[in-house]
N, C-alpha and C positions, 0 to 999 in steps of 0.2 A: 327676055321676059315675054308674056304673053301679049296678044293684040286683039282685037274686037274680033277680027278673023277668027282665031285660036278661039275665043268662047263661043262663036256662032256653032265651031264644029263642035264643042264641046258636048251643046245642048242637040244637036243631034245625035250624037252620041247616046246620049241622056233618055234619048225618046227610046231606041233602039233597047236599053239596058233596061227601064226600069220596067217595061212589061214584061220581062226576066225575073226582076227580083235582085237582091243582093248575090245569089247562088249564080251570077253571070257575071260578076263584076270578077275583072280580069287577076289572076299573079302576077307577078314579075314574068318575064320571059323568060324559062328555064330552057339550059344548053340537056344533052342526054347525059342522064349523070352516068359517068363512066366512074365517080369515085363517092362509092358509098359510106356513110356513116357507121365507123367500125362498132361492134358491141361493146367493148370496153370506151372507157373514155376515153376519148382520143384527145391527145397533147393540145390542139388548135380545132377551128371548124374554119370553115371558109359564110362568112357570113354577110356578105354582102357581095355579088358580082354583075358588073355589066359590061357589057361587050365581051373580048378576048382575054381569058382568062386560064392559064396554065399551070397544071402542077406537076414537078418533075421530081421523080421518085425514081432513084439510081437512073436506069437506062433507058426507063419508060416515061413517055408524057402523055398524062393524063389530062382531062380534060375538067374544069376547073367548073362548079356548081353548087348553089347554096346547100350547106349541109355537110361539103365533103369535108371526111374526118382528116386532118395533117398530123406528121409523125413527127420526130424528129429527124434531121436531115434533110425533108420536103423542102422541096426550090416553088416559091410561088413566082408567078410573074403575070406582069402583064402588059397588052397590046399596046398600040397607037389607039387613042383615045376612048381608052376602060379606064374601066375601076375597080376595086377591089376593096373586104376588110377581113380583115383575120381575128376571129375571136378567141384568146386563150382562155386556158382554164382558170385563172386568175382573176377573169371578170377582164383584163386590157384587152382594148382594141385600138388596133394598128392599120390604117388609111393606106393605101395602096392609091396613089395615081399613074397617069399613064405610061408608060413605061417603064415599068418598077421591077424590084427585085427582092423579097426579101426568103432568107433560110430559117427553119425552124432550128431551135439548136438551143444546149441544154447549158447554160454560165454558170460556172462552181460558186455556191455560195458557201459563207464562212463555215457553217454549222458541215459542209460535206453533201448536204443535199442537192440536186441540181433540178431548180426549177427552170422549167420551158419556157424561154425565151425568145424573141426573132433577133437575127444577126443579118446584117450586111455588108457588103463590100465596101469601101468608100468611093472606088472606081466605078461601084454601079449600083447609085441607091436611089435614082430617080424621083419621085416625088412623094415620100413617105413621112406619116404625121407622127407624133406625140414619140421622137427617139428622142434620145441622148446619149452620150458617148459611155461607153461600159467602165464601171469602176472596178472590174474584176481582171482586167489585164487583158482579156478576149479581144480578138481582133473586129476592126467594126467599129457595128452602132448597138446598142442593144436595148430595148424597151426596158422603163423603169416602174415601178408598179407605185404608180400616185393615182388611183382612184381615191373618190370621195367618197366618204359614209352614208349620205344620202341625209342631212340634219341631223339636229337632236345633238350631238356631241362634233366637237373641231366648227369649223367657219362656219359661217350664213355658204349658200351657195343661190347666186342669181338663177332665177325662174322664168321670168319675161318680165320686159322683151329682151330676148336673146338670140342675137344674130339671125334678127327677123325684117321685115320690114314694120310697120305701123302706119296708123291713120295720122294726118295732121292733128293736133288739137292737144286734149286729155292725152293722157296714159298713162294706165295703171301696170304698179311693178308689185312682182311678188319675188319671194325667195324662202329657205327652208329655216326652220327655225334653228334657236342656239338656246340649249339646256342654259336656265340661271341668267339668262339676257335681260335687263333694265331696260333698254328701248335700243333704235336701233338708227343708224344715221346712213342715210343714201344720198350718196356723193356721184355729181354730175359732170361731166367735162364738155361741153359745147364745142361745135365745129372748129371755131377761134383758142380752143385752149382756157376760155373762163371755165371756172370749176364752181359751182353751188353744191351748197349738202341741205340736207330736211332730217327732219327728227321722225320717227314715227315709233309706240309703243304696239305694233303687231305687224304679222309678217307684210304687210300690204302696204301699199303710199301710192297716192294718184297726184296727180302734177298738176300746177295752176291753169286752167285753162290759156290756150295759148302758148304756150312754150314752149311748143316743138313745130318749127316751121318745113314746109313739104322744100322736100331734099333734102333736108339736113342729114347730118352722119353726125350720133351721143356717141359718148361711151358712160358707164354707170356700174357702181360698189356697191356693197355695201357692208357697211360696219357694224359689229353687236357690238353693245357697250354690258360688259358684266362685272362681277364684284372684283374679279380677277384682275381685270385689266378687260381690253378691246380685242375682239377677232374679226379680221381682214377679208374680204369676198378675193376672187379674181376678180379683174375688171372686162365688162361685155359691151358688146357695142350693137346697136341697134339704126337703122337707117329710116328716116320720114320719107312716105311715101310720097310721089306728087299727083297732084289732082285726079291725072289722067288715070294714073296705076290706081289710084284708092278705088276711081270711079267705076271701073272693068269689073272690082270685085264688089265693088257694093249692087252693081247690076246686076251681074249674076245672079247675087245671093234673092235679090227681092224675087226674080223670077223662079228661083229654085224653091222660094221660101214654101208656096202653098204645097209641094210636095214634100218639105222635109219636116211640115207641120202633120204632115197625112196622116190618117189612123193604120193605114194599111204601111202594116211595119216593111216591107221587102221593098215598096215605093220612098219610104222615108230613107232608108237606108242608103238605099241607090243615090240619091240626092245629096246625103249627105257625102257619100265616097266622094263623089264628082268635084262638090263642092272643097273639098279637102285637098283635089289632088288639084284644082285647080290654085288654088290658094300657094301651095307648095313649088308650082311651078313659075307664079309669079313673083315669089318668093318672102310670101307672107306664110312663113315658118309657123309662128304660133298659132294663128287659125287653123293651119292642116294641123297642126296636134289637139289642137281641141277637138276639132271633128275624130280623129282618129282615136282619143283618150277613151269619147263616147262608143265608138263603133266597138271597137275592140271589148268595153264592159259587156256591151250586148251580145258581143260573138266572142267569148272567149276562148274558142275552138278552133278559131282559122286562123291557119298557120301564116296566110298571106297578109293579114292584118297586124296581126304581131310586126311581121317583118319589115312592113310598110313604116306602120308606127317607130319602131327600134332603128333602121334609118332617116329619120325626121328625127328624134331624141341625138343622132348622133352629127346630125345637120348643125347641131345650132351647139354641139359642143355637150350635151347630156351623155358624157362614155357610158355612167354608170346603169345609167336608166335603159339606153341602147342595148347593154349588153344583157340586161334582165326579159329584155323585149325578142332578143336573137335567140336566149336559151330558151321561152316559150313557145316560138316555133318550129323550133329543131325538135320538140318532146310531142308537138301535134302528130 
């Protein structure tokens, strides 16, 4: 996590960028892309990379880069202390940590079709997210395709906080709606295992003052009640900030405030990036997405915002939204 240090440089930084403008504020650090985005759609993309990142195509290895289009048969991997995500055409994204391995590869479904899947070894599957075992007979692990609809029809799905930090005190929670919902019940789990629920008839509920003490670790539901019967959330978990952490970002923010109030858009903007990634890096999730929700509206054209954004969306467990965020940069 960050320290007083880390914001001192931060804010010089700050000085440095905002007489630039937004049109200075940096990408991700891109490797030379040795593997370009084919003209057809390509089975996978490589949507997330940091550090050592490889892709191996028959006898060639390539050199692994946001955008690069994957076939089938493509060996991804990656280094001692990278990351990776692989985005398929199906909207899944699949987590690559450090030393991983996963192959593009096609599992026969019933109908004869064969959608594009990742397979891996068992021998060598390193630290990879969202698999489970293939029901198709296929050797392996093989990604199963449970994204969410995004509301409106199937569960509520939690909004914030989600696998974020927060302020002590208040906090308010939102989540997406459920078509035909009568009210809706947000169920709490306390450090110790006590559980409360609350009632609320809209997608929102804020908590009694006081009820979330600095350090604690919630988890949190929630339930739609409809004519039907009740539909289920996942359950999320969110962690209270202590004094010290809240206090680094509330400082920041005041000193950042009079510039991200500014008229002069290219200065606001800078302030708010800053702001966001700082947020992100101490790992108050939901304020770097709020900054970033705003950025992003005002710059719908950079590729690096998107991308920023759709990794934070996929930080806190948003596949769906990530992956909406990834194919908008790949199309800048």
């Amino acid at each position: 996590m960050c320290s007083a240090n880390t914001a001192g440089k931060s804010l010089v930084y700050m000085a440095l960028v905002l007489g630039l403008g937004l049109q200075a504020l940096p990408a991700r650090a891109a490797k030379p892309e040795a593997v370009k985005p084919a003209a057809k759609d390509p089975a996978a993309v490589l949507a997330v990379v940091s550090g050592s990142v490889v892709i191996r195509r028959g006898d060639a290895t390539l050199d692994g880069s946001f955008g690069a289009a994957l076939d089938p048969g493509d060996i991804v991997e990656t280094g001692d202390g990278a990351q990776a995500a692989v985005l398929f055409e199906s909207g899944q994204i699949i987590e690559l940590g450090p030393g991983s391995r996963i192959t593009i590869g096609s599992v026969p479904s019933q109908s004869g079709e064969s959608p594009v899947l990742a397979q891996v070894s068992d021998a060598f599957s390193g630290s990879l997210g969202k698999f489970a075992r293939s029901t198709s007979g296929s050797e392996g692990l093989s990604v199963l395709p449970d994204l969410r609809a995004g509301g409106g029809g199937g569960e509520p799905e939690p909004i914030t906080p989600r696998n974020t930090r927060i302020a002590a005190g208040v906090a308010g929670f939102s989540w997406s709606p459920v078509d035909d919902a009568l009210e809706y019940r947000v169920h709490l789990t306390a450090p110790g295992g006590a559980k409360q629920s609350f009632n609320s008839t809209k997608t929102t509920w804020s908590s009694p003052d006081g009820t979330f003490k600095a350090g604690e670790r919630w988890s949190w539901s929630v339930e739609a009640v409809t004519p039907d019967g009740s539909l289920h959330s996942e359950e999320t978990a969110f962690e209270v900030a202590t004094p010290e952490q809240w206090a680094e970002i509330a400082s920041l923010k005041s000193r950042l405030e009079p510039l991200m109030s500014s008229e002069e858009p290219n200065r606001r903007d800078a302030a708010a990036y800053l702001y966001g990634s700082y947020c992100r890096s101490a790992g108050f999730y939901d304020e770097a997405i709020s900054e970033l929700e705003e950025l992003v509206a005002r710059h719908p054209d950079r590729k690096e915002l998107h991308e920023e954004l759709g990794s934070l969306y996929q930080a806190v467990g948003r596949s769906d939204m990530a992956a909406q965020e990834y194919r908008k940069a790949l199309t800048q």
